[in-house]
Each structure stands twice: as C-alpha cells, then as structure tokens.
N, C-alpha and C positions, 0 to 999 in steps of 0.2 A: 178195577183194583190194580190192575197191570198199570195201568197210566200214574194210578195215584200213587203208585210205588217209586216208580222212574222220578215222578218229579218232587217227593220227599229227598230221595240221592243226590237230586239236582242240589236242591236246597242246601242240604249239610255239606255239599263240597261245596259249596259257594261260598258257607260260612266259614271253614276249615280253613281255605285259600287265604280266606280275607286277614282271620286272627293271624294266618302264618306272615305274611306281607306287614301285618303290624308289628309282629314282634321283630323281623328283620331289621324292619326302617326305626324300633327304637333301639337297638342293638349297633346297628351300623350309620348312625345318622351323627354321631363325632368324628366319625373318622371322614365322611362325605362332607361335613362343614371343613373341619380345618386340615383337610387333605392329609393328615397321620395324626396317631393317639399319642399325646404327650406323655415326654417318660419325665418320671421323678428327676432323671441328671438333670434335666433342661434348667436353667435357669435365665431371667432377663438381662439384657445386656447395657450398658452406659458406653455413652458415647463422648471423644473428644474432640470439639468442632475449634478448626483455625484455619488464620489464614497465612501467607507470605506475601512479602512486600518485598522489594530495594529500600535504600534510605530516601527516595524521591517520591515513596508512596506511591509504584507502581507495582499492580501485581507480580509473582516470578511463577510462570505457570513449570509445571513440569521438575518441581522442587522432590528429592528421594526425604520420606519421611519414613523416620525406623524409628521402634516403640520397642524398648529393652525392656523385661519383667524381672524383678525379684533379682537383677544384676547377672543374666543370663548373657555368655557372650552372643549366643544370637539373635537376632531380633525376632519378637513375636509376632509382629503386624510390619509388610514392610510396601507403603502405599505415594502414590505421587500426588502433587497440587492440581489444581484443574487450571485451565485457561485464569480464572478471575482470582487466583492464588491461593483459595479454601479447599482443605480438605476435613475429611470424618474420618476419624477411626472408631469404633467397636469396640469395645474389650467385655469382658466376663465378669458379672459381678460377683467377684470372689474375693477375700481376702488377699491384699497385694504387700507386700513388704518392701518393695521400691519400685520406681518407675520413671526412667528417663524418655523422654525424648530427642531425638537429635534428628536436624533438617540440613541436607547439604544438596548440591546443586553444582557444575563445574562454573567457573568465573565468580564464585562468588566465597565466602568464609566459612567453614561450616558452626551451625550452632548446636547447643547441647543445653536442653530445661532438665532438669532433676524435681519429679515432683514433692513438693510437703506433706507432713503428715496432713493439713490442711484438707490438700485435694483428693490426696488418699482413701480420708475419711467420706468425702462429697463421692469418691465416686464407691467406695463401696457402699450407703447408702442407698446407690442408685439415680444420684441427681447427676444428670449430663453437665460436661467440666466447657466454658468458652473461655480460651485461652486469647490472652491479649494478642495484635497483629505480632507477628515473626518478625522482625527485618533483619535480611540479611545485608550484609557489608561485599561490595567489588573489591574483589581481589586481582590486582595486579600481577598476570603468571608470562610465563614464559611463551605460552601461545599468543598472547596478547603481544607481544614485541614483534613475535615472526611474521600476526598480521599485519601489523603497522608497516611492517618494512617494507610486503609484499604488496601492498596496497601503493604506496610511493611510490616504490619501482615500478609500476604500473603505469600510474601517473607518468613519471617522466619517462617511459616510453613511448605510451600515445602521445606525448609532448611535444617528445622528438621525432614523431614519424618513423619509428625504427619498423612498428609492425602494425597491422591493422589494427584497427579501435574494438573488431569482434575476437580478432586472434589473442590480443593481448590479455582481454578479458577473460578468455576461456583457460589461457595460459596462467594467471593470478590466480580463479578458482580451483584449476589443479592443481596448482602448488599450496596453496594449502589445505584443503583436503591431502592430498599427499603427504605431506604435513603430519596433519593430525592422524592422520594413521597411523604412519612408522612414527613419528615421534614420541606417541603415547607407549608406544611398546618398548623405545627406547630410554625417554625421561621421565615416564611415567605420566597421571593427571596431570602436572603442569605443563605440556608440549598441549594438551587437549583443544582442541579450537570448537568442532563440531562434524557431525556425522553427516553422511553423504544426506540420509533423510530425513536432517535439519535443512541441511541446504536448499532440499526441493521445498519446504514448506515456507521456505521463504520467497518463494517465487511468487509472485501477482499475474499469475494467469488471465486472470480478466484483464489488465490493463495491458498484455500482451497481446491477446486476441485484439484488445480495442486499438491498440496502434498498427496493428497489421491489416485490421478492415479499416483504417483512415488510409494507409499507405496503397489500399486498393481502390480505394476511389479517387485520392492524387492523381494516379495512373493514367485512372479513365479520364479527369478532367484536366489534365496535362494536356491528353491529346486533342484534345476541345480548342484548344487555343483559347481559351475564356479571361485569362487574366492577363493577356498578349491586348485582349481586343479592348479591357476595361482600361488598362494603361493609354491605348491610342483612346479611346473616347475621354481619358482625361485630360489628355492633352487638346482634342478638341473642344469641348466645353469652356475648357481655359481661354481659347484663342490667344494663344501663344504667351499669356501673362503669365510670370513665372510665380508670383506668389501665391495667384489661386492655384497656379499648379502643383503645388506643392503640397496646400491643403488637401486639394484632391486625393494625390498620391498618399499622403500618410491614410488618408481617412478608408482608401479602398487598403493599401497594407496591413492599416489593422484591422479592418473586416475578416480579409483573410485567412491573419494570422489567428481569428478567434474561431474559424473554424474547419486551420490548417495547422499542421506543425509550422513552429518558425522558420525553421531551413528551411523546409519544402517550398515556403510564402515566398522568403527568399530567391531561390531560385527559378521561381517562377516571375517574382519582380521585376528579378534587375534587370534582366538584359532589356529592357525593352526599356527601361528607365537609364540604361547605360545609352542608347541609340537616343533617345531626348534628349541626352546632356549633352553628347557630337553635335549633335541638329541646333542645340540652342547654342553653343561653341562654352558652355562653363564647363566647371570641374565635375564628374560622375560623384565625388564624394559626396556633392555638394547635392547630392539627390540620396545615394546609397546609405548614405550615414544616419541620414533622417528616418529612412526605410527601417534600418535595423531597427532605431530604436522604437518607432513605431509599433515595427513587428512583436517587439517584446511585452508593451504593453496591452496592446489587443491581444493579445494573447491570454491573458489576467482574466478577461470577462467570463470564458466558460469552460465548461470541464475538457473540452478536448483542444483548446487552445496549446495547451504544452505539456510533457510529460509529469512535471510534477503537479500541476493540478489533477491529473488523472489520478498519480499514485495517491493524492490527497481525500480524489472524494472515493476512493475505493475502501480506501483504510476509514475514512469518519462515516461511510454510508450517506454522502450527499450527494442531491441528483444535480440533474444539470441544471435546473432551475434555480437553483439553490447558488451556485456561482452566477448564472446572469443578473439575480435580482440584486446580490449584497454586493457585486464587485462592478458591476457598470457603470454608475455612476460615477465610484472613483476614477476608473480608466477611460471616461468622458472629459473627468477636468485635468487626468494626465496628460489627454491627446491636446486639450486647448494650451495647457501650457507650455506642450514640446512644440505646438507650433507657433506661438511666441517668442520661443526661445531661438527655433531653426531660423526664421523669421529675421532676427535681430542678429545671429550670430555671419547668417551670410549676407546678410545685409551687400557686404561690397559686392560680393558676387555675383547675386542676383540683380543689382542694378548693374551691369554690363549687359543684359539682354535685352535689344529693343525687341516690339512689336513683331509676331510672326517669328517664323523657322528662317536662320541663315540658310546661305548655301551651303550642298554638301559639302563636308569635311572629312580628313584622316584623323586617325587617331595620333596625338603629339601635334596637331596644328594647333597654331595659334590665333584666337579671335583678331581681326583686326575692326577699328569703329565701319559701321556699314555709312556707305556714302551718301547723302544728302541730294546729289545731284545723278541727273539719266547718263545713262552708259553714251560715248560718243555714237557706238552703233547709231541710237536709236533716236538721235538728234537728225533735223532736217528732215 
C-alpha cells in the first residue's frame, strides 16, 4: 500500500505540472510569437517610396529628405537617398491635414512637393503613395568657380614645371577642402564644395593598389634587361632592313604597352631604339614617334594597359577579358594602319639606310652615302 500510495502522488503531480505548463504557454504564447502584446495606440503605418535623379537621369545618392506634417516648422521624418537615389519613408496612419516634402542636396536646387488632398486621402486609407522620379536641377554656386579656378591653376602649374605633378596635386586638394571648410563658415552653403569624407570615398583604392603592384613588377623586369634584349633581337631578325624593323618595333611596343603603363613602355623602349637610329645614321624621331603612338594604342587592348582603362573597368565591374576580347581587334587594324602610315610618312627617311649597321656614329653626325668600292687599305 506504501508503494501504491507514492505512485498515486507520482501521478497527480505529473498531471498538475502538465495542466500548469499548458495554461502558461496559452497565457504567454502572444507575447513569445510577436515578441510584445500589442497595445491599442499601435496602429499600421504607410509608406512614401521615391526616388532622385539629376536632369540626365542619373541617380543623386545621399539627397537630405524632410517630411513637414500638418505645417510644423520642424520636420517629422528627416532621412537620405541611397546610392540608386530611392528612398522610404514611414508615416502613421492618422489623420494629416497637410504634408510637404522637400529634397535638397548641396550643388544642386532645392525642391519642395506639397501633398493634395488626393494623396492625403490615399495615405490615410493606408494605401502606400509612389511618388514620380524627383529631379533635381545643378546649381551653379560659388564653390563651383573656386573649383574651377583651383583645378586650372593646377594645370598650369604641372604645365610649367613650377612644382612636382604629386606636390601640386596634393597642394589643389588642400586648397579646396580648405576652402570648403572656412568658406562655408564664412559665405555660407554656397562656398560648400565637399567634406574631407567625401573626398576619401572618391578615391579608387583598387586601381591604386593595382598600379602600385604593376609599378612593382616594372621594377623587377627593368632589371632583367628584357625589353633591352627584344629591341636588339628586332633588330636582328630584321637584318638591318628598316621597314621590317619598324614593324617589329611598333608590334613589341604595343605588346608592351598592353601589359605595361605607356611611360614606363616608353622608357624602357627608347633608349635602345634611340642607339638603332645612331647605328643606322637616320632621325631617332623617325623610330620614337612611331613608338609613342604605338604605345598608345596597345595600350587600348587590356585593363592594365593605361590608367584609364583601369579606372573604367573598376567603375563598370569589367574583367580583364572583357577588354581583350571587344578591344583587340580594333587595336589590331589600328597597329596595321599606323604602320602604313609610318611607312609611307618616312618613306624618305627610311630609304637612306642601306643593308646592315653603318659604322659607329656621334650624336649630330651626319650620314654620308656608304661607299661602293674597298677601302685602299685593303686593295692589293
């Protein structure tokens, strides 16, 4: 009886337990779904979705949008555009008696919607309002002139060699940031140019990084002597005939330059294309010139040929293949044409070089015709 007693007690605290645990979980099983009890005040909200443009139909990210209620001077809702120029805002579906919006932005106009009873109506019902595109209008301010100026002056300083090409630059970006600092506190919004961390978000990091690891393997293959050694094998191959040599030359220059900076190509060309044109007694232009423009165009084929293909496929998200396949070809029938044209333009030039390297020359000497008959030395 002892046992059959304990295990009746068992039994009804087991039941006891269980009804307790059910009446809990239906007691607290609203507030465990929607993580708090809804109060009476709650009510649903409507939303007004848009977007911002310029007049060219390009997004304005980062546009100040303020939502006035009922002609409050301060704003209710006060929220920015996103990168693709749409924003949301929220409101409370209550009774509104007026409701502007106004989107403004520096450099640009500010605008101001005043909604109708129309929408009024739409959104106290609760139907979400989409508001046709925004475009704002550029405004010409007064930070706009001071960048112009400072950007010129810049220019013609690198121009004129007054100051280095990284000094100068760094010197133009302080000056207006500088600028836009004191000026804004001085002539208000219109002095406003941009914030220091505007500035940095305009910076392309990757395409920094990716010419600073191209400018480290230049480096290493500088000191290779490799484009010293493909110069003299073009000129061997040629045996001394200047019109294949010249093919040669453009066709390694624009190899190169497609997967070297132009300068760099450059100065890795000439000199050794400058020592060819002594040795064959013509003009160095008459090789250097061709080089450049060479360089320019192999350059065209791929993303790390020149710095603005870089900042191109950074910005569009195109790989490198993407430039070899749709741009080679054309820079295929640009190289046959430049050398056509090199071709025919030094025509005089190049026919002054017979067969073979003259003898050694100074720089400012003058070719004279090479002789037809053996030196007396070497008679008898």
């Amino acid at each position: 009886m002892p046992s059959f007693t304990r295990l009746k007690v068992h039994i009804l605290t087991v039941i006891g337990l269980s009804i307790l645990a059910c009446g809990l979980w239906v007691n607290l099983s609203p507030i465990l779904v929607s993580g708090q009890e809804e109060t009476p005040a709650e009510r649903p909200t409507v939303s007004i979705i848009g977007r911002v443009t310029d007049t060219q139909g390009v997004p304005v990210h980062t546009a100040e949008i303020l939502v006035y209620i009922d002609n409050e001077d301060e704003p209710a809702i006060r929220i920015v555009s996103h990168e693709d120029g749409a924003f949301v805002t929220e409101l409370p579906r209550t009774p509104v008696v007026a409701l502007r919006l106004q989107v403004s932005r520096p450099h640009f106009e500010s605008y101001t919607q005043d909604f109708d009873a129309d929408l009024l109506a739409r959104l106290h019902d609760g139907v979400n309002v989409r508001l046709p595109d925004i475009m704002l209008k550029r405004e010409i301010t007064l930070g706009f002139w001071v960048a112009t100026l400072v950007f010129a002056g810049i220019l013609i300083v690198m121009a004129a060699e007054k100051l280095h090409n990284t000094t100068a630059t760094f010197l133009g970006a302080a000056a207006i940031l500088g600028f836009s600092h004191v000026g804004t506190l001085a002539f208000g919004e219109q002095a406003f140019i941009f914030t220091f961390e505007e500035a940095i978000s305009y910076i392309d990091f990757e395409v920094i990084l990716l010419v600073m690891s191209m400018m480290v393997v230049v480096g290493i293959l500088e000191n290779t002597g490799i484009f010293q050694w493909m110069a003299f094998m073009a000129y061997r191959l040629s045996r001394g005939r200047i019109g294949l040599l010249v093919v040669i030359l453009l066709a390694i220059t624009a190899m190169a330059s497609a997967l070297l900076d132009n300068v760099t190509t450059m100065l890795l060309i000439a000199p050794i294309s400058l020592q060819i044109a002594l040795a064959l007694g013509i003009n160095p232009l008459s090789l250097l010139l061709p080089e450049v423009f060479a360089a320019n165009v192999g350059g065209l084929s791929t993303l790390i040929g020149t710095p603005t293909n870089i900042l191109i496929g950074s910005f569009a998200s195109m790989s490198f293949n993407d430039f070899l396949v749709n741009l080679t070809p054309g820079v295929i029938l640009a190289l046959v044409a430049l050398n056509l044209y090199v071709q025919r333009y030094y025509r005089t030039e190049y026919s002054q070089v017979d067969q073979g390297i003259s003898p050694p020359s100074m720089p400012g000497w003058k070719r004279t015709p090479r002789s037809r008959t053996r030196p007396s030395c070497a008679r008898g």
